[in-house]
N, C-alpha and C positions, 0 to 999 in steps of 0.2 A: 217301159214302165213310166219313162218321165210324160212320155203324150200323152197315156192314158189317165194322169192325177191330172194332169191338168185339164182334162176332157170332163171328170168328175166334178172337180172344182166350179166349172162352168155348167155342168148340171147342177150346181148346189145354186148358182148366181140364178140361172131361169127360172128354176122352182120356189127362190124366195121371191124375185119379180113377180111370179105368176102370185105367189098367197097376199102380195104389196098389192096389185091390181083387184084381186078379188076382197075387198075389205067388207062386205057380206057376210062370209062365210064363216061356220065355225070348225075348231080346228080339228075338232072329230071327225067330218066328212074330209078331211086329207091326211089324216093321222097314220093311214096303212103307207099311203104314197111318199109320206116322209119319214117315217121308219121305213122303210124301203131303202130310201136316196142314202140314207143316213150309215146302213147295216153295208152296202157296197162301196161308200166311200170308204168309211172306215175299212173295209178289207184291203181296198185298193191299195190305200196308204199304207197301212201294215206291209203289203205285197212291194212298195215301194220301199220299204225297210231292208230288207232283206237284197233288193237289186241295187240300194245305197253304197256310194264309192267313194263316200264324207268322210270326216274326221268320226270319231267314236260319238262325241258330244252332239252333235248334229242327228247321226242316226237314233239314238234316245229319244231325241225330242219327234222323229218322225215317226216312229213307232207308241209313243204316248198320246202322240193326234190321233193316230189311225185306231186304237183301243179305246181314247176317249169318245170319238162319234162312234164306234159300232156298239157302243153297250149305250150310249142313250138311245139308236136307234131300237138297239133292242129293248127295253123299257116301251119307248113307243107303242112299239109291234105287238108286247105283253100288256099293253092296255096299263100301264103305272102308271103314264105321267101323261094325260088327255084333258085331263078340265082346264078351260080358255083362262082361267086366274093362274094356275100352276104351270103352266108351259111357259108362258117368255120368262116367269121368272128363274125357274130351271135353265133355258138355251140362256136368256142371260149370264146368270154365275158363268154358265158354259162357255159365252164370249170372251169374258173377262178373264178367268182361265188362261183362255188360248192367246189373249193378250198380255198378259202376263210372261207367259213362255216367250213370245215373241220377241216382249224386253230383254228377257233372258238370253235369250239365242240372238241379238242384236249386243249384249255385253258383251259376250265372246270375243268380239270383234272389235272390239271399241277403240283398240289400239291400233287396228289397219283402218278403219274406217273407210271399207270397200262399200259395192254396190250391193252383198250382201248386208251389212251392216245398217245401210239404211232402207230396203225393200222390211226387214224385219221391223225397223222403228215405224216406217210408215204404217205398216198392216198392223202392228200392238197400240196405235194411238187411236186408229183408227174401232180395233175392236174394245178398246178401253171407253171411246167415247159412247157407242153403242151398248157396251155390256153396263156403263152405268144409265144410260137414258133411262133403260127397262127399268129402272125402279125408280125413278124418278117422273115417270111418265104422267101420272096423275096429277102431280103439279104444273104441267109443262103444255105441252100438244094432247093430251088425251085420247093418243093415237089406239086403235081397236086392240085388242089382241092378235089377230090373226096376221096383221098390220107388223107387230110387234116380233112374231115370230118368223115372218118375211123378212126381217132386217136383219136379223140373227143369222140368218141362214144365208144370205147372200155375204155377209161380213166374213162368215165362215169359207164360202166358196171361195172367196177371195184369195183367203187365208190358204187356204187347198192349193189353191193356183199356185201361189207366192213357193211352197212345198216342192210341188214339180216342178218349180223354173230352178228349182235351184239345189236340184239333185245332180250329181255331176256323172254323165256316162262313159263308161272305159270300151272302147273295141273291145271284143276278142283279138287276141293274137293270131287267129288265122283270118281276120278280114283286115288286120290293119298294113298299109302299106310300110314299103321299107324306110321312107325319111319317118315316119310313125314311132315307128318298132328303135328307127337309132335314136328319137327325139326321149319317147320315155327310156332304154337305156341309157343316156349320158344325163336323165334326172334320175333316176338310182345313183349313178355311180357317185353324181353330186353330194346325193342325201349319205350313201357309204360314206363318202369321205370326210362330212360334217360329222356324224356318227363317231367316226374312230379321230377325228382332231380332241371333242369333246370328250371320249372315254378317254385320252393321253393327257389332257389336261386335268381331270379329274383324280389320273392315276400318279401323277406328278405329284398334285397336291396332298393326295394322299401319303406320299412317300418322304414328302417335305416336314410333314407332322408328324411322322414316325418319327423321323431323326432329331425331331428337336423335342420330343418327349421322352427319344431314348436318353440324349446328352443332359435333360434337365433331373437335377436331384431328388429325391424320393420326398424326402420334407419339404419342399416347394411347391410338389404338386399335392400332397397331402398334409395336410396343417398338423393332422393328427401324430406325425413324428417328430415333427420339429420339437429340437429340446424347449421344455419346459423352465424357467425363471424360477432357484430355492427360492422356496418360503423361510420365510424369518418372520418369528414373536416380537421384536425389539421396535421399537418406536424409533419412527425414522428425525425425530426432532429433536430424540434425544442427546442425541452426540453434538449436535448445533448449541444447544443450553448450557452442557458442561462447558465447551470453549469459550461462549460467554462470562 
């Protein structure tokens, strides 16, 4: 599953090359071919959800990508979103979006500051700069439309790519060799054993607060028993004046 996102990704990079090179064309005459690209990426990636062997957090966010491009592909396909004004600026939002996410899925990380950590900033900067061009475009380069939705799509391929490199695949346990098979049991037995240090510390701590809320008095934790101060009518100045 991981070769085949990134097989897609790299159909996403060609086909925006190809509409970059054709800067002619309107985007009606390739509209079926990229709702197309668009409706099997997204499945792909969905498909890649599901064979995902990530953290929780990580598979959300690849399952979000692969639902987000198959419903604009299908819009495409439904003829919704075709006029050369309204499409880059739809796959835009659409970048920015995905660059968004990226920042997102690069904070995760922020405190290991692996080579996931920055493949996600590099590709969320990247699609940040691109998803704001698109609206900015008419002050700038006055790049074509079709032009516009070429750049979208390759940012996104990219983006796709970045997706599959960094899905992480597990053997089966009947093709994995035996240094394998003892390599991931003695990481369980690792993780067990952090596991129950952490539930004994917890369960310490718990036990440590029992007893000192058993030993601690009823009106110290509750204010509401603690005796009360008589009231008295008398003027407290008074007894000072008579001695006077």
């Amino acid at each position: 599953m991981r070769i085949l996102t990134v097989i897609s990704g790299l159909f996403f990079v060609a086909g925006g090359g190809y509409l970059i090179a054709k800067e002619g064309i309107t985007f009606l005459s390739v509209a079926f071919a990229v709702g197309i690209l668009f409706m099997v990426g997204g499945i792909i990636e969905c498909l890649s959800y599901s064979a995902y062997r990530g953290e929780g957090e990580d598979k959300t966010w690849v399952l979000i990508d692969g639902l987000t491009t198959f419903a604009l592909g299908a819009l495409i396909i439904l003829d919704k979103i075709s006029a050369d004004v309204v499409v880059p600026q739809v796959l835009g939002l659409w970048v920015l979006i995905a660059g968004i996410r990226n920042f997102v899925r690069a904070g995760e990380h922020f405190d290991v500051r692996n080579s996931f950590f920055y493949d996600h900033l590099i590709v969320g900067v990247l699609n940040l700069i691109v998803g704001l061009y698109v609206y900015f475009n008419a002050d700038i380069f006055r790049l074509a439309a079709i032009t516009l939705v070429g750049m979208c799509i390759v940012v996104q391929g990219i983006n796709l790519c970045n997706v599959g490199l960094t899905i992480k695949i597990l053997k089966p346990d009947i093709i994995k060799t035996k240094e394998e098979m003892l390599t991931d049991a003695a990481k369980k037995a690792r993780d067990a054993q952090l596991a129950a240090r952490e539930a004994l510390e917890a369960a310490k701590a718990a036990q440590t607060q029992f007893r000192e809320v058993a030993l601690t008095p009823a009106e110290v934790i509750d204010k509401t028993l603690a005796p009360k101060p008589t009231e008295t009518n008398e003027d407290p100045l008074r007894g000072l004046s008579e001695k006077m």
